[in-house]
C-alpha positions as CSV (number, residue, x, y, z in Angstrom):
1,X,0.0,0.0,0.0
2,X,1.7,3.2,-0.6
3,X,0.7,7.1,0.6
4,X,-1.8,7.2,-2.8
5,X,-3.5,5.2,-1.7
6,X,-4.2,6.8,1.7
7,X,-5.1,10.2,-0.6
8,X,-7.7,8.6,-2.5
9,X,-9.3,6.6,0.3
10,X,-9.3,10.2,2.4
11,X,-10.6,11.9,-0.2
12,X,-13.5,9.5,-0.9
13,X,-14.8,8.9,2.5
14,X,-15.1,13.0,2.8
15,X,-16.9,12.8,-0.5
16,X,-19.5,10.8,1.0
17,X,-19.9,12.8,4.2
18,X,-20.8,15.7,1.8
19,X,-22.8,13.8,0.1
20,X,-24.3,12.0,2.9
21,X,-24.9,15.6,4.2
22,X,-26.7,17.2,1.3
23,X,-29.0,14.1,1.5
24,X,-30.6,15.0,4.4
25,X,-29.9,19.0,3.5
26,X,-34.0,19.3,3.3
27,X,-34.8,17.0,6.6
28,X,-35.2,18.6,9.8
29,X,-35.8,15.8,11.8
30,X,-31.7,14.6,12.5
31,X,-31.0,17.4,15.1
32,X,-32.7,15.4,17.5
33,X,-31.2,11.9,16.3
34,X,-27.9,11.6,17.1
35,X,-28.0,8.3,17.0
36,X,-29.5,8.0,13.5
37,X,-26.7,9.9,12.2
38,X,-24.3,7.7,14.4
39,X,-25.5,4.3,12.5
40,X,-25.8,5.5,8.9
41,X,-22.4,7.2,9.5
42,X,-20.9,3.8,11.1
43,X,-22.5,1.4,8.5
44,X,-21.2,4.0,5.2
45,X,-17.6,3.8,6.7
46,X,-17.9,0.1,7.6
47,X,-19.2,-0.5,3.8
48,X,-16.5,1.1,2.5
49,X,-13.6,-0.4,4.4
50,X,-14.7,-3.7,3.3
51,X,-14.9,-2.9,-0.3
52,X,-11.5,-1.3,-0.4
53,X,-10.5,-4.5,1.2
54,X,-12.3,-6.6,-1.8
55,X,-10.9,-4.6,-4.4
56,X,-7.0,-4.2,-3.1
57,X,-6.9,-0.3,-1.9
58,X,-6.3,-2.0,1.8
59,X,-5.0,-4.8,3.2
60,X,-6.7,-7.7,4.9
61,X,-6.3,-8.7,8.2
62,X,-6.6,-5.7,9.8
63,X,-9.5,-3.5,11.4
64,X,-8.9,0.1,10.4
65,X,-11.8,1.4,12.3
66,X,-10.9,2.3,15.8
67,X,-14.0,4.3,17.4
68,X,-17.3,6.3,17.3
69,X,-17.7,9.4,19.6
70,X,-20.0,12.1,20.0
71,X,-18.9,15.3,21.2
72,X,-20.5,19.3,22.2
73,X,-18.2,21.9,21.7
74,X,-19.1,25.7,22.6
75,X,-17.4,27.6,20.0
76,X,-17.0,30.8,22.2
77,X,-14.9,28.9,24.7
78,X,-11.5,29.5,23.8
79,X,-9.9,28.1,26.5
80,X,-10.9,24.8,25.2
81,X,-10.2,25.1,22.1
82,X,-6.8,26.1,22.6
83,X,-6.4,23.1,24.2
84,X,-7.0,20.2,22.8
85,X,-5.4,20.0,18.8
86,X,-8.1,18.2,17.4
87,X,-11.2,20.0,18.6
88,X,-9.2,22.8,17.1
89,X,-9.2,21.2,13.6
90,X,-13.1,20.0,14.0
91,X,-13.6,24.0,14.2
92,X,-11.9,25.3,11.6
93,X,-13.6,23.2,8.7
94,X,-15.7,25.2,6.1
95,X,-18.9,26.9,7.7
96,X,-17.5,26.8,11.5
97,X,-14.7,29.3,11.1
98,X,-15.4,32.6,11.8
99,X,-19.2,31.7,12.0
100,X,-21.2,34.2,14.1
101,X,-22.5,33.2,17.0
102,X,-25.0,32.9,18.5
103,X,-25.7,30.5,15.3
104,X,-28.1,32.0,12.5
105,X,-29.6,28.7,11.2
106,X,-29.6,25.2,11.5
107,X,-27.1,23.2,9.3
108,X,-25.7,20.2,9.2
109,X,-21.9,19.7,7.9
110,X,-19.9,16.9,6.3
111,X,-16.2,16.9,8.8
112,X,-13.2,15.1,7.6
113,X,-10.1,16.1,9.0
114,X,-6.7,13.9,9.9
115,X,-3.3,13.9,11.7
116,X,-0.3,11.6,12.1
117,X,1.4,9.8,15.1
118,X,4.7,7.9,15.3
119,X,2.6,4.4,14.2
120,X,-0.8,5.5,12.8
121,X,-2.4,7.9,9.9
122,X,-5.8,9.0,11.7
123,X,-9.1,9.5,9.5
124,X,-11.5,11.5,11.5
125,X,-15.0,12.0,9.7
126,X,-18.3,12.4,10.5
127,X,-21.0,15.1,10.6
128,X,-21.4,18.6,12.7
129,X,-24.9,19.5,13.6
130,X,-25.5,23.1,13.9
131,X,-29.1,24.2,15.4
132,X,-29.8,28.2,15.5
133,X,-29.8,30.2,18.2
134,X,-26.7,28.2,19.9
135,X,-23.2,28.4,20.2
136,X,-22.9,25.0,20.6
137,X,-21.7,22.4,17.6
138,X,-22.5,18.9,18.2
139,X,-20.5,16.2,16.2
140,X,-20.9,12.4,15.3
141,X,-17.6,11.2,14.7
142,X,-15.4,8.2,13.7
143,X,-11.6,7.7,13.7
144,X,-10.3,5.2,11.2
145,X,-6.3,4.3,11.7
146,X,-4.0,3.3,9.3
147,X,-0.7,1.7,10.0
148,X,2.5,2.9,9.0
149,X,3.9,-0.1,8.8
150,X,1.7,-1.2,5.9
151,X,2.8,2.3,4.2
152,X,5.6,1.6,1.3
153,X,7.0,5.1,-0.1
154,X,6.7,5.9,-3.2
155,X,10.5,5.9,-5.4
156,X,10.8,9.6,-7.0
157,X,11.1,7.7,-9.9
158,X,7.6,6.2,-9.9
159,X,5.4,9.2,-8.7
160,X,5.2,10.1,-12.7
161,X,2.4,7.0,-12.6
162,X,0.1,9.3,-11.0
163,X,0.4,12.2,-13.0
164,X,-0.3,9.8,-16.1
165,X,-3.1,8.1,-13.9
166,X,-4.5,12.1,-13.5
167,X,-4.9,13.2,-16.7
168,X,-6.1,9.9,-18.5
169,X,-8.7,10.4,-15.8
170,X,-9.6,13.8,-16.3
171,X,-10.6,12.0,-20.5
172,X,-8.3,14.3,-22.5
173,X,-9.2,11.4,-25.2
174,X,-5.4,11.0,-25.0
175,X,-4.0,7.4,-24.8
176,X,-2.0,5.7,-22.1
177,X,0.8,5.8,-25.1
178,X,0.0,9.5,-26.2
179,X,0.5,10.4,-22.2
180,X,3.9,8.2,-22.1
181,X,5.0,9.8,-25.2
182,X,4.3,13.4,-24.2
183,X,6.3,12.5,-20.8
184,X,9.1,10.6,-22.6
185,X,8.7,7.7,-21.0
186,X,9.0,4.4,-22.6
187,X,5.9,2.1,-22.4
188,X,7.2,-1.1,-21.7
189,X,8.7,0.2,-18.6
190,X,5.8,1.9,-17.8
191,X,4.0,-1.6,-17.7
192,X,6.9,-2.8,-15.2
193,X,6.4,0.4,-13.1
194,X,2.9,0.0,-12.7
195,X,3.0,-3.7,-11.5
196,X,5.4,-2.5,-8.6
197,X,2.9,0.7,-8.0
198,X,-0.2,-0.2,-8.1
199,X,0.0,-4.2,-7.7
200,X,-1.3,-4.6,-11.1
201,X,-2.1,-3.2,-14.6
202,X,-2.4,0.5,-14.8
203,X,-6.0,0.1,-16.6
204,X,-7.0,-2.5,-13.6
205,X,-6.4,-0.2,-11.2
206,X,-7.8,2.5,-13.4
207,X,-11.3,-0.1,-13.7
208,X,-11.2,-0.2,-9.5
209,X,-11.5,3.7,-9.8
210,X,-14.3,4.0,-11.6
211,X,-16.4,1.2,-9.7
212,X,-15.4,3.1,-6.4
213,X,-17.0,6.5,-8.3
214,X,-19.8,3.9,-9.7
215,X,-20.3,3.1,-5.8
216,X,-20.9,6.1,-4.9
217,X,-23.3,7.4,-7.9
218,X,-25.5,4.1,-6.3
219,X,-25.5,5.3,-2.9
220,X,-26.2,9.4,-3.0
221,X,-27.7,10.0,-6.8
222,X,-30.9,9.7,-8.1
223,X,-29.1,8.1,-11.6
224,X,-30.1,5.0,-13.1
225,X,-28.1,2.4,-13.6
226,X,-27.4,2.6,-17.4
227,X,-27.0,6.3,-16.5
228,X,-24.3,5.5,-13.9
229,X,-22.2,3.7,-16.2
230,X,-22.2,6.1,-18.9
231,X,-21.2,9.0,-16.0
232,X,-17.7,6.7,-15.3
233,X,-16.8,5.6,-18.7
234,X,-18.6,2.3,-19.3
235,X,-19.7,1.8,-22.6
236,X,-22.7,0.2,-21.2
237,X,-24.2,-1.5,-18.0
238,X,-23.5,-5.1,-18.9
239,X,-19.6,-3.9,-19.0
240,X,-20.1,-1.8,-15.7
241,X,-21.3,-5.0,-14.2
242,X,-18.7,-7.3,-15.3
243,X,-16.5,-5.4,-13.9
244,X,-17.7,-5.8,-10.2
């Protein structure tokens, strides 16, 4: 597993606190359900752990998930957050810095921040529940950990994968060989480089991509199915399927 890897599993678990978030953006009811918030949160992560599992982006054997809290924090009490280096983070995400108090209206936020120790990379995510009228944030949270140990860095020499990985992404209609070419790199090495890299094929680990987007297009759109596949590239939904 190398430091990629950790990027794009970050990155995707915020996604779907966002869009878990602007699911509910129209629903009232959650600021008095902690706990629903708590299980749907739990059970998203927990579905996601085990498919990066299935499809390679972690490694088996281990339980990455580590806890669940719920926390109140008063934003006007400095002292506090001063204090403690996390709560700090959890209030400076997007919509909580700077926000006037006491709070106009009630909201409800996607939070994903993380930090480092000597063994672990920490994943904190969850939601922050604003109601107006208070100064007081409530979040539902949960801390993933990934070992260090697991972590392989990346040779200098190998981080040009990702930039080729990036813009054949981004569908420039450029081919793996048009992107090699442009970078002067020679193709048969780039074959090598991405067995050592990504533990396979570059377009196998390009496929894995697209059914984690196609996983989350199920989850928080409205889309069809045939719609879905056309979104990430498929040429149709029989191919989107075989690919899972």
């Amino acid at each position: 597993m190398n430091f990629y890897l950790v990027f794009y599993i970050d990155k995707i678990l915020e996604e779907a606190m966002v869009r878990f978030a602007k699911s509910l953006k129209h629903s009232m009811f959650y600021y008095e359900h902690n706990g629903f918030i708590l299980r749907y949160t739990k059970r998203l992560i927990g579905f996601y752990e085990t498919f990066f599992k299935q499809i390679g982006f972690l490694a088996r054997g281990y339980s990455y998930y580590k806890s669940e809290f719920l926390t109140e924090i008063s934003l006007d009490d400095k002292e506090i957050l001063e204090s403690d280096r996390l709560l700090k983070r959890l209030v400076s995400i997007d919509g909580l810095l700077n926000i006037e108090l006491p709070i106009i209206k009630n909201r409800l936020l996607a939070v994903h921040v993380h930090y480092s120790t000597k063994t672990e990379i920490h994943l904190v995510t969850g939601m922050a529940i604003l109601e107006r009228g208070s100064a007081t944030v409530r979040f539902v949270l949960h801390e993933l950990g990934i070992p260090k140990h697991l972590l392989k860095p990346t040779p200098q020499h190998l981080k040009y994968l990702n930039k080729v990985l990036e813009q054949y992404t981004a569908g420039d209609q450029k081919s793996v060989k048009d992107l090699l070419e442009h970078l002067d790199r020679n193709y048969n090495q780039f074959q090598k480089d991405c067995k050592a890299y990504y533990g396979g094929t570059f377009y196998e680990f390009y496929t894995k991509k697209r059914m984690v987007n196609v996983v989350g297009d199920i989850m928080f759109s409205h889309l069809t199915l045939k719609e879905i596949a056309y979104n990430n590239g498929f040429s149709s939904y029989d191919t989107m399927y075989k690919s899972f």
